[in-house]
VOKE-623154 format. One record per residue (C-alpha): residue number from 1; residue in three letters; x, y, z. Coordinates in nm, 4 decimals, decimal comma. Example, Ala and Ser with C-alpha at 12.3 -4.5 7.8 and 13.67 -1.06 7.14 Angstrom:
BEGIN
k 1; r ala; east 1,2300; north -0,4500; up 0,7800
k 2; r ser; east 1,3670; north -0,1060; up 0,7140
This chain:
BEGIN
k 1; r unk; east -0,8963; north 1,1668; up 1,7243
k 2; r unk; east -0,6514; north 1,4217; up 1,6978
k 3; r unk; east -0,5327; north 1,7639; up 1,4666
k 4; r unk; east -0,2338; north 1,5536; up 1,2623
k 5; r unk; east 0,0087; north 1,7259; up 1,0571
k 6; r unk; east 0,1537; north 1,6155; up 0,7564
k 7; r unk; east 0,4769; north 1,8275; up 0,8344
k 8; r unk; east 0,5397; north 1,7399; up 1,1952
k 9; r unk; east 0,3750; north 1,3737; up 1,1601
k 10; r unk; east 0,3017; north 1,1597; up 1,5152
k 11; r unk; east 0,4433; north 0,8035; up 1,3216
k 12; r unk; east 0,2764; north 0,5157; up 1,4594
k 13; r unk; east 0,4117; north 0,2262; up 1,2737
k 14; r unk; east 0,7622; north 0,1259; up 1,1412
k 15; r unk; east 0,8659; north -0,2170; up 0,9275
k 16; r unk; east 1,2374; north -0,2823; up 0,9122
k 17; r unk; east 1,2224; north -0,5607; up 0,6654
k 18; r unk; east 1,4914; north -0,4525; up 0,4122
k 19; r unk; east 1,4408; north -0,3617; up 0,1748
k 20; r unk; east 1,0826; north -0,2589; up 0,2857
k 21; r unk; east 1,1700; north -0,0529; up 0,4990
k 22; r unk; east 0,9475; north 0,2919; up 0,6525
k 23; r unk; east 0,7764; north 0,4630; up 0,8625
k 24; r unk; east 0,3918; north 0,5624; up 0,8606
k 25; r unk; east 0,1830; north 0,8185; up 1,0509
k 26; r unk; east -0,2176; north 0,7072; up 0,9392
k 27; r unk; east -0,3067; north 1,0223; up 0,9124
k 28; r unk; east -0,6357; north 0,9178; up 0,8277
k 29; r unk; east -0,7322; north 0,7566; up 1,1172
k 30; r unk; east -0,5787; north 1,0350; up 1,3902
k 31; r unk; east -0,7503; north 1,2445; up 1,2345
k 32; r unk; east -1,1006; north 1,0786; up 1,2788
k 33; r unk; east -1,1858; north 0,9359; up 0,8930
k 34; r unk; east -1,3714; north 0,6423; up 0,8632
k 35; r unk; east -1,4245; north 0,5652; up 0,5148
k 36; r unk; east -1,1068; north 0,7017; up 0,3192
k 37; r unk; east -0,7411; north 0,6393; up 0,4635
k 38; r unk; east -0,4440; north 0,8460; up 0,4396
k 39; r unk; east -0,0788; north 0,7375; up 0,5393
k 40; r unk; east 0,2409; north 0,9644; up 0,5093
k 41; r unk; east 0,5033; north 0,7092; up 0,4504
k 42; r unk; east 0,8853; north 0,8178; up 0,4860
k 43; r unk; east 1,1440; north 0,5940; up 0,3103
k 44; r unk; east 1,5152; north 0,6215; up 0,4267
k 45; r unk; east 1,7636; north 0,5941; up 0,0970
k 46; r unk; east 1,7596; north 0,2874; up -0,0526
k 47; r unk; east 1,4397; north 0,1469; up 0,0837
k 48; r unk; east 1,0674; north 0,0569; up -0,0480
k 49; r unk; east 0,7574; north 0,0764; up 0,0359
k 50; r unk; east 0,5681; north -0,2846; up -0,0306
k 51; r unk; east 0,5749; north -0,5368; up -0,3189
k 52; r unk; east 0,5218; north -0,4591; up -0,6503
k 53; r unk; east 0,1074; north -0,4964; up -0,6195
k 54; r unk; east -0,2522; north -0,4189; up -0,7482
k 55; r unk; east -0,5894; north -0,3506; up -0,5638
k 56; r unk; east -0,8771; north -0,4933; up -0,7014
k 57; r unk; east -1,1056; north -0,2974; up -0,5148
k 58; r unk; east -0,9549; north -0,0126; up -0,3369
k 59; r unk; east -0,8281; north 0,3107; up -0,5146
k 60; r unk; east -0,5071; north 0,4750; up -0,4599
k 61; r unk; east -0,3522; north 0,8314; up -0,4479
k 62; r unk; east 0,0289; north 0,9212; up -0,3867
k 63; r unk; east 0,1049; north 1,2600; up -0,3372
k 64; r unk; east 0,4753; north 1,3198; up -0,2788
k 65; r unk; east 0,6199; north 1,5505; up -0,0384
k 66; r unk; east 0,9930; north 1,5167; up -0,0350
k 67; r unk; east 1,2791; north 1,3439; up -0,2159
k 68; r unk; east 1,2897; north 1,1438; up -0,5330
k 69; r unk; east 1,1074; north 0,8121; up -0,4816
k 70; r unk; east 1,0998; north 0,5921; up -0,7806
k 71; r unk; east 0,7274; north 0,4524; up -0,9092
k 72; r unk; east 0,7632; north 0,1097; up -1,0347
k 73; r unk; east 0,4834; north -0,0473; up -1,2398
k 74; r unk; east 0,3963; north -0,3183; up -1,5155
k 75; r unk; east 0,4565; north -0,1025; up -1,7715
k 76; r unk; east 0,8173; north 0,0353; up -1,6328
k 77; r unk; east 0,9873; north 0,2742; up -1,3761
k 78; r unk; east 0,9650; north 0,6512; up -1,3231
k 79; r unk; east 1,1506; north 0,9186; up -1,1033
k 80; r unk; east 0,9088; north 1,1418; up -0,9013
k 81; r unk; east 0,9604; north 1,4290; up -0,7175
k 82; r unk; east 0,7676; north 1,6694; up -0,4449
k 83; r unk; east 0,4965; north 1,7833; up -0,5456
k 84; r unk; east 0,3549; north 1,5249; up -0,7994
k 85; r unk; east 0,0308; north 1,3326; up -0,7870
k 86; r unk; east -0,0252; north 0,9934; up -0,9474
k 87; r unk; east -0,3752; north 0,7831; up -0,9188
k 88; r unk; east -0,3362; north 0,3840; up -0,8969
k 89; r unk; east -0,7029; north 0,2648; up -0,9869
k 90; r unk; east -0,8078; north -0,0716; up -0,9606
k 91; r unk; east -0,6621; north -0,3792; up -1,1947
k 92; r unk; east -0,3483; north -0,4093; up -1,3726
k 93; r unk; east -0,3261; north -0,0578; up -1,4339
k 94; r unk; east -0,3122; north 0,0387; up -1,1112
k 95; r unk; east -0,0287; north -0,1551; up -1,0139
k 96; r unk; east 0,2463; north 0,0448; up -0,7916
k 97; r unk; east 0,5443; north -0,0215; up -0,5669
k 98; r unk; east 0,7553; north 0,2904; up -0,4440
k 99; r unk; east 1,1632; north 0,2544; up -0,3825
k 100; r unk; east 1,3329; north 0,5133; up -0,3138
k 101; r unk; east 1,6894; north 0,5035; up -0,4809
k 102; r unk; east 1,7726; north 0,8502; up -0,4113
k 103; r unk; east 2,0152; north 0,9131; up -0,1209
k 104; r unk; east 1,8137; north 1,1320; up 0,0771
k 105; r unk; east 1,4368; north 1,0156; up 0,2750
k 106; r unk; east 1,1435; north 1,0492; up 0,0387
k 107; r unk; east 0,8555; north 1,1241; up 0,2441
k 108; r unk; east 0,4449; north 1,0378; up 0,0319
k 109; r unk; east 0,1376; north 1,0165; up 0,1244
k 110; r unk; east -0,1224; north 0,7433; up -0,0087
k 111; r unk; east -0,5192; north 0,8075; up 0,0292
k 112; r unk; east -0,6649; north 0,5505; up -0,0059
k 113; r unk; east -1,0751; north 0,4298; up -0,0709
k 114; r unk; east -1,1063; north 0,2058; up 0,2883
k 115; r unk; east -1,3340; north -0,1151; up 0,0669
k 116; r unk; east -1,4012; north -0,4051; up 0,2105
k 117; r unk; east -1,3738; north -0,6795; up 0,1036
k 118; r unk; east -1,0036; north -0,6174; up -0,0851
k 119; r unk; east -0,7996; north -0,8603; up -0,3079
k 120; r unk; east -0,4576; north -0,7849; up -0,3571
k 121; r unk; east -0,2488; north -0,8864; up -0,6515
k 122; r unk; east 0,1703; north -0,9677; up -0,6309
k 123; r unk; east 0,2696; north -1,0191; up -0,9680
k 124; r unk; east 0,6444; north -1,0714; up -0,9024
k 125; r unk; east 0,5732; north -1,3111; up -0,6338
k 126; r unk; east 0,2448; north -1,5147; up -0,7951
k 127; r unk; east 0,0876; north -1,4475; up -0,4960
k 128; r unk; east -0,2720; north -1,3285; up -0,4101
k 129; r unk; east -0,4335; north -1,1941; up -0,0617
k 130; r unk; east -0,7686; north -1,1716; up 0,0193
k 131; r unk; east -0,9163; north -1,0143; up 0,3390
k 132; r unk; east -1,2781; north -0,9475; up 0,4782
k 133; r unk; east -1,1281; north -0,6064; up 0,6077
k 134; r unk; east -1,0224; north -0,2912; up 0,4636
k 135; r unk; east -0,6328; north -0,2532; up 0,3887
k 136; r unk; east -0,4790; north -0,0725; up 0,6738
k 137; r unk; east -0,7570; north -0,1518; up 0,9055
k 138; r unk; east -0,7614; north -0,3968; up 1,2251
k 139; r unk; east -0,9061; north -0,7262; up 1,1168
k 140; r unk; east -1,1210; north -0,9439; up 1,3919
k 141; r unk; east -1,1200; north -1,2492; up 1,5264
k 142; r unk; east -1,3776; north -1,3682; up 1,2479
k 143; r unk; east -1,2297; north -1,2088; up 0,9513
k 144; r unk; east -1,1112; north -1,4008; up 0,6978
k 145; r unk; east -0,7798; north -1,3237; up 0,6241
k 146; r unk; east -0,5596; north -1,5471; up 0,3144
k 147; r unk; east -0,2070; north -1,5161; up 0,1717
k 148; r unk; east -0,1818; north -1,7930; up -0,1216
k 149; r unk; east -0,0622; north -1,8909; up -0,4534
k 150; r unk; east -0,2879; north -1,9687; up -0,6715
k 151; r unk; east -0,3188; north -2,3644; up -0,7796
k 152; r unk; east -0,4057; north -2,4491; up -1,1604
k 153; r unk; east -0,5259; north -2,8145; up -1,0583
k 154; r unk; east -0,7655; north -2,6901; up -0,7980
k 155; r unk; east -1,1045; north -2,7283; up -0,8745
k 156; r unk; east -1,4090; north -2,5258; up -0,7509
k 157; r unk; east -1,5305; north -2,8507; up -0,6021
k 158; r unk; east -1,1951; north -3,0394; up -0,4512
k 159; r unk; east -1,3057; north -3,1376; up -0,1237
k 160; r unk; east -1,6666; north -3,0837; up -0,1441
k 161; r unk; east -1,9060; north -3,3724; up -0,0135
């Protein structure tokens, strides 16, 4: 545990997949939470955060800092800038992915509720993930952990004996 700074952040985690690309101090966890999370994400120009996606059981807060990131959602696409606060709740509503078309690094931080288990939505992609474990948390050996498209013609008994 640690004193973290949202200004002079220690980063502990990059992803250079483009275009989700970033870095992330979890602020949260240095400094000692264990039931809400809090990650300062900075996005170099160009970049985004994750897929377009929804939580169905975790709430979300951005809070921007610096730069001009873009919110994308179902219903459309909006500039932000520093200072501004927008809540993602749970379901469709909540849905959120964060580019940053500007050409300077937009730097945001997410808290986050840290519920287990979570069920992620990727509308774009048709894809769902479920986990035993909190986003942003370790899972273990035994946690159940499942990236998959869903399959019309599977039936709540296929494979059952």
């Amino acid at each position: 545990m640690s004193d973290p700074n949202v200004f002079e952040p220690g980063f502990d985690a990059e992803q250079d997949e483009p275009p989700f690309t970033w870095r992330r101090a979890r602020i949260g966890r240095q400094a000692g939470s264990e039931k809400l999370g809090a990650s300062l994400f900075e996005l170099p120009p160009g970049a985004s955060s994750f897929p377009l996606h929804i939580h169905h059981a975790n709430e979300e807060l951005l809070v921007v800092f610096a730069g001009r990131p873009t919110l994308r959602t179902l219903d459309g696409d909006r500039e932000l800038g520093a200072g501004e606060v927008v809540a993602f709740p749970t379901g469709r509503r909540g849905s959120h992915r964060i580019d940053n078309r500007s050409g300077e690094p937009a730097r945001f931080l997410i808290v986050s509720t840290m519920i287990s288990p979570e069920v992620n939505e990727y509308p774009e992609s048709d894809k769902i993930w479920a986990r035993s474990f909190a986003p942003g948390a370790d899972g273990s050996a035994d946690s159940l952990d499942v990236l998959a498209r869903p399959d019309p013609d599977l039936g709540y008994l296929d494979g059952e004996r």
